[in-house]
N, C-alpha and C positions, 0 to 999 in steps of 0.2 A: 400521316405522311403526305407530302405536297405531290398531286398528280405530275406528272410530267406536261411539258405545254410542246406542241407542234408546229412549224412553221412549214407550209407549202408554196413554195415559188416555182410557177411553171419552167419547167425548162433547167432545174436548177438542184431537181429529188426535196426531201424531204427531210428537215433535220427536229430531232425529238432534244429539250431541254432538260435534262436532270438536276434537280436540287437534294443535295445527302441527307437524311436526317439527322438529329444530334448524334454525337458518339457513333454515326457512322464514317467509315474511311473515305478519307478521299477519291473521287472518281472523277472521271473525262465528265466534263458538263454537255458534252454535244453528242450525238450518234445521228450519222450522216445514213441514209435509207434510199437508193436511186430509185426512181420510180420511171418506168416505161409510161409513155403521153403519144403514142400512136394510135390517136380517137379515131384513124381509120379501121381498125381493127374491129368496133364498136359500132355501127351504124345508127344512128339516130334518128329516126321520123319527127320532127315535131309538130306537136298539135294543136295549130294554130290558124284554124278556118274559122276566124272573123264571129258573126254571134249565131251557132248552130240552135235550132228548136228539134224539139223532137214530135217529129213526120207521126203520123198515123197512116195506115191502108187498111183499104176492106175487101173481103173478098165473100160474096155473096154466092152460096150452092143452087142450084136448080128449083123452081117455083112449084115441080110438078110435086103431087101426092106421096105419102110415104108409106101410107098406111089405108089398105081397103078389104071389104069383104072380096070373096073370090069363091071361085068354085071348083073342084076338083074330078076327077075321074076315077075309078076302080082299075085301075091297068096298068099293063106292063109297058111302058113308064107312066106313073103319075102325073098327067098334063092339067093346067091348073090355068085358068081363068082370070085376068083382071082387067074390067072392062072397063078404056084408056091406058092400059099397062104402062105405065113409064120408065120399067124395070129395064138393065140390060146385063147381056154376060158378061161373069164375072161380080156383080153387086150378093151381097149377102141380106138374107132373111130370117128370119122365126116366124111360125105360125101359131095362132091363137086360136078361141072360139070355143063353140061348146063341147067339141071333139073333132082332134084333126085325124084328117084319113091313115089308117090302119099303116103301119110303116113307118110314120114319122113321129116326132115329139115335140111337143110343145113346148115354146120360149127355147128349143136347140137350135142352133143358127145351122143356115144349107145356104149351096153357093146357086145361084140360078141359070141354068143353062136352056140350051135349043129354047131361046126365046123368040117368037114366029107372032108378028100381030099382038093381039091380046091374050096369046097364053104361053105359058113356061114351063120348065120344070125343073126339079131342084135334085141337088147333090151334095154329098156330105163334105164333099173335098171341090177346092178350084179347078174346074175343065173337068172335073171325074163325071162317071157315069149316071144316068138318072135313076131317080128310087123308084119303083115301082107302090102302086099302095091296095090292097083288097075290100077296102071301105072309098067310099066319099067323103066321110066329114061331116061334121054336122055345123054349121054357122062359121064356115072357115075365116079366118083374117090372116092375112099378110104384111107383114112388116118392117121394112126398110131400117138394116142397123149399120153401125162400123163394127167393126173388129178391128183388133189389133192390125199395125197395119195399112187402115184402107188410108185413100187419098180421098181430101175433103176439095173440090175443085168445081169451078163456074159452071161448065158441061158434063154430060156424060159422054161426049166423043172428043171435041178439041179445046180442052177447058185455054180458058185466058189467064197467063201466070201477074198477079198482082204485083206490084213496086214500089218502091216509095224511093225520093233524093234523101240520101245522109248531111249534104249540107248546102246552103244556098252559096257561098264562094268554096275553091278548092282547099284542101287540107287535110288534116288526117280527123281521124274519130276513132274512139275506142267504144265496144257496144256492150256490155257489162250484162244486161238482160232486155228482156224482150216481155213486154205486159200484154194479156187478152182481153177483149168481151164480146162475149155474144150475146144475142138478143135472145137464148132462150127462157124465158120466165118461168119462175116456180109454178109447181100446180100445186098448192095448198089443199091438205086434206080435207079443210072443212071451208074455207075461201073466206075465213074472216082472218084478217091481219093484226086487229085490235085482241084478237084471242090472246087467256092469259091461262096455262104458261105460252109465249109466242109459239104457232105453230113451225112445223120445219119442211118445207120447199121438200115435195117428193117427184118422182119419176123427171130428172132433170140432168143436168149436166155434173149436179156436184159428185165431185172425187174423181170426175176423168182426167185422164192424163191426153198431154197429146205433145208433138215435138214440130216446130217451126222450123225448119231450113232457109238460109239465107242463099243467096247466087247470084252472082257478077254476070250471069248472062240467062234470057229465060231458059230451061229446058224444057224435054218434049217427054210425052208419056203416054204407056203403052193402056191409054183405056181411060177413063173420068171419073168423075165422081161418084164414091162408094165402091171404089173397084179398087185392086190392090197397088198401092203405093211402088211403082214401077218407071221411073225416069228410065228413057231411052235413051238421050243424050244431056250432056250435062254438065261429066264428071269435070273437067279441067275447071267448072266455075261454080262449082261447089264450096263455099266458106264456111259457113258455121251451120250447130245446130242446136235449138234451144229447146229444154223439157218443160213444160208448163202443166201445173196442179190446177182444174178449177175448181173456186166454191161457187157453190149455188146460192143466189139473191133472187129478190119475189120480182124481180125484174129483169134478170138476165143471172149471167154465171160470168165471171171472172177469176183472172190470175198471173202470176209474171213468176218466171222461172229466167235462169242461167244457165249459161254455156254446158257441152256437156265435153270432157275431156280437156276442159282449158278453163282458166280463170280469164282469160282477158280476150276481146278480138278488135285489134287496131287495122284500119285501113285509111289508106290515102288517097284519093280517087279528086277526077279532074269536078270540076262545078258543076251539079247538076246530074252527076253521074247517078244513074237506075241502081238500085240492089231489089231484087227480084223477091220473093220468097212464098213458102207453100205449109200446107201442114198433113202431119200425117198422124191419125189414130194410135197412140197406143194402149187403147183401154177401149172396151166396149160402152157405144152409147148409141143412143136415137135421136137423129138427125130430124130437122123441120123443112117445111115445105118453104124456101124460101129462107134459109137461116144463115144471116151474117156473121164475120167473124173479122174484129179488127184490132189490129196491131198497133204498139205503138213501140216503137225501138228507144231504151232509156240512153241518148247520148253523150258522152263526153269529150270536151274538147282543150 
């Protein structure tokens, strides 16, 4: 049977052509179909800023220590020791060693309070009470982790919100995903690479999860880095948010993830214009003394 053929004339609707097949009856060779053509109804962005690249930014966490021995008290609260302490309230920890003081457990994360100088104390909950412990410990260590949650940011008091331009003239962009990598490199069980079967990158970034926030304007937040994920102000310039998977390489950990509740995020912004963005834990892992993390937004134009 012959498809029907269509003819669209703006302004003018749409008329569809029938042809009968054999020993079929006679019919109207036209059907007339009015079509509404009020593109204002429809708004259209288009996207059309000249030859866009895709921006990289880095955002670089605090250089100080994560990880040190420490010493602890027998008392009612457990005051804990680390000398240089570059810990502040609100950051979460685990403790190691050959036995931690009487009270707590080892590798369970506590949130760290009343931190005064070089010693602290820790809590099982954010802002809650300090543990008390009936031992000292024996070879204690301390350990700076994320949690679900924490914010990964330049300071621990007034971090600098990172940015990158979406394009070098105005126009729009659609941002489909967002790619990572950090510089944490594998620690190899046995540190030969040439090993067969190839070894596999232990105690590192691979399988964390973590989520990118984009923002048309920087916001502000209540506390820095390793402290919980807390924008003060913000909301009106809040755009997107991206979930990213890493895998672990014997030279950093990488991964690119999309949107989360939307397939697409278009914007239109003047030459030059800043998109701000941040990231936030949602997976536990151990941060470095000095550990970068950079972005590169995949865009389309």
């Amino acid at each position: 049977m012959p498809f029907p053929t269509a003819t669209i004339t703006q302004g003018s609707g749409l008329t569809i052509n029938t042809l009968p097949n054999a020993g079929q009856a006679s019919m109207a060779n036209s059907l007339s179909v009015a079509i509404a053509s009020d593109q204002g109804a429809v708004p259209v962005t288009s996207l059309n800023s000249g030859a866009i690249t895709n921006p990289t930014s880095v955002l670089t966490r605090p250089a100080s220590a994560v990880s040190a021995a420490v010493t602890a008290t027998s008392a009612t609260p457990c005051v804990f020791t680390w000398v240089g302490n570059p810990l502040v309230n609100g950051q979460t920890v685990i403790l190691g060693g050959t036995a931690v003081p009487t009270g707590f457990t080892a590798g369970a994360t506590y949130y760290v309070v009343g931190v005064s100088g070089n010693t602290f104390q820790l809590a099982a909950t954010f802002g809650g009470a300090a543990i008390a412990s009936t031992s000292t410990g024996t070879a204690v260590t301390a350990t700076l982790v994320y949690v679900p949650g924490t914010l990964f940011a330049s300071s621990l008091t007034t971090p600098v919100v990172p940015s990158f331009a979406i394009a070098t003239t105005a126009g729009g962009v659609i941002i489909p995903r967002i790619r990572i990598v950090t510089n944490a490199a594998g620690v190899l069980a046995n540190g030969n690479y040439a090993a067969t079967p190839f070894p596999t990158p232990t105690n590192t970034w691979g399988g964390a999860v973590v989520l990118v926030h984009l923002w048309s304007a920087a916001p502000t937040y209540n506390g820095g880095d390793g402290q919980p994920y807390a924008p003060l102000t913000g909301a009106a310039g809040c755009l997107a948010s991206y979930q990213v998977a890493l895998e672990q390489f014997g030279d950093g950990a990488a991964g690119s993830g999309g949107l989360i509740g939307a397939s697409q995020m278009a914007e239109k912004l003047a030459s030059g214009t800043a998109i701000f963005w941040d990231i936030q834990a949602s997976t536990q892992a151990n941060p470095f003394a000095g550990q970068t993390w950079t972005i590169t937004p995949e865009l389309l134009n």
